[in-house]
C-alpha positions in Angstrom: 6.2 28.6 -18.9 9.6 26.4 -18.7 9.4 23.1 -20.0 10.4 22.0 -16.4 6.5 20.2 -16.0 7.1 16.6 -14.9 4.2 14.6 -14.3 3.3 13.4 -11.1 0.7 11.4 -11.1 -2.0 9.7 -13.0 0.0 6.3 -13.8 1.5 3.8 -11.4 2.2 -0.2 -11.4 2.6 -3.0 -8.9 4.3 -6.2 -8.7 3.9 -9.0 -6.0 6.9 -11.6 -5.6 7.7 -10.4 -8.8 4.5 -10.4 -10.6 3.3 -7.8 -12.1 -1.0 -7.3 -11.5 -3.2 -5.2 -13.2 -3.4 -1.8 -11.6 -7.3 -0.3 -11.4 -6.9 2.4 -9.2 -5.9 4.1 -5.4 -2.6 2.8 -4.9 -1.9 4.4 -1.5 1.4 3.3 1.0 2.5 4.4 4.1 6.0 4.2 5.5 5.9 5.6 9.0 6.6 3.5 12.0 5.2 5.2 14.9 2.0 6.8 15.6 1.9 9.5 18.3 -1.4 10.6 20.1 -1.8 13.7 22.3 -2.3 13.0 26.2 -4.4 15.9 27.6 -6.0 16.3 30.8 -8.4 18.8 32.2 -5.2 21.1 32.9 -3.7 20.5 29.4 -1.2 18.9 27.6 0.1 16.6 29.4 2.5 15.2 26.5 2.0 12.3 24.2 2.3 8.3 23.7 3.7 6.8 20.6 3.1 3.2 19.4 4.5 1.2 16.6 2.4 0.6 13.5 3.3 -1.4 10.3 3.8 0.1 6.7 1.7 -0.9 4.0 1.1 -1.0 0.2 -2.4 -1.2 -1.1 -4.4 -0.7 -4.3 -7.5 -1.7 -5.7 -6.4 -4.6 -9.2 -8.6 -6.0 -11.5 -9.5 -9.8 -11.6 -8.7 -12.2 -14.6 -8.9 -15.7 -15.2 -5.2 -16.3 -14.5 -5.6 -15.1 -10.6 -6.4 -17.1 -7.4 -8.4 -14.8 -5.0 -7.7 -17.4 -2.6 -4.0 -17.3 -2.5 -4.4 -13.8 -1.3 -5.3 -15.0 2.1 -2.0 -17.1 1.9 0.2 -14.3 1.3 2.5 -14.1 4.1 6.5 -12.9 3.9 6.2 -11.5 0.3 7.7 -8.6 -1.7 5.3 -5.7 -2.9 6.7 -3.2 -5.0 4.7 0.3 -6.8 6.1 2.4 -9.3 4.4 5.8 -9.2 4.5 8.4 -12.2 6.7 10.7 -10.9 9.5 7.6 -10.7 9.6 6.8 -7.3 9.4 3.1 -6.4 7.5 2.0 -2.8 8.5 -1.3 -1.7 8.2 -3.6 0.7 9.5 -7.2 2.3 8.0 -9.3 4.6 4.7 -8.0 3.5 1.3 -9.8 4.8 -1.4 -9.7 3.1 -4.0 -8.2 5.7 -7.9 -7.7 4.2 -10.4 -10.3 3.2 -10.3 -9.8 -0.4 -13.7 -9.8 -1.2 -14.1 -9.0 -5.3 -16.7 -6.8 -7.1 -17.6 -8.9 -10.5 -19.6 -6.0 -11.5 -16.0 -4.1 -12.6 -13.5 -7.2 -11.9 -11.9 -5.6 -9.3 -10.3 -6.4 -5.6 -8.7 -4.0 -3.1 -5.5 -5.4 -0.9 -3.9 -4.3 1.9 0.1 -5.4 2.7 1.3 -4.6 5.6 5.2 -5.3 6.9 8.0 -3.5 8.7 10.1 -2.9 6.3 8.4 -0.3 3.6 10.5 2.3 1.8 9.8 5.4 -0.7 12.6 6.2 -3.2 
């Protein structure tokens, strides 16, 4: 084998307005802008419509004594950025923070869910 191997995943890190949070697990994004749904009839395809959806940035972090849970709901017009192992960086302004964050204290951890216009994969 070459030594061409890169990794690709396994590692990844997140910052909000700058911040940088602790990172537990399923940082997920998504970038497109439209979704698109079939129109069929009993005849067929009939074609399809197409709506405009927001990106988003979410993970699951882990709690700590130096974190608000409550300014979470207050996140409005803020920067979310994710560096993924294989060195490309999601980001994204303008960002709402969209779920209740509701925390497990069993493990310390809290999913969110950002959601804007303007998210980009580089």
């Amino acid at each position: 084998m070459s030594g061409s191997m890169g990794r690709i995943g396994g590692r990844a890190w997140i910052w909000i307005d700058g911040i940088q949070f602790d990172l537990v697990s399923q940082p997920t994004w998504g970038v497109a802008t439209t979704k698109k749904t079939t129109l069929k009839g009993m005849d067929g395809i009939h074609g399809y419509s197409e709506e405009p959806i927001p990106g988003f940035i979410a993970a699951t972090l882990r709690d700590s004594a130096g974190i608000s849970i409550a300014e979470f709901d207050a996140m409005t017009d803020v920067s979310v950025s994710l560096q993924l192992a294989n060195g490309k960086r999601v980001s994204g302004s303008n960002m709402v923070c969209v779920d209740t964050v509701e925390v497990d204290s069993t493990e310390g951890t809290f999913s969110v869910r950002f959601e804007g216009e303007d998210v980009t994969d580089r």
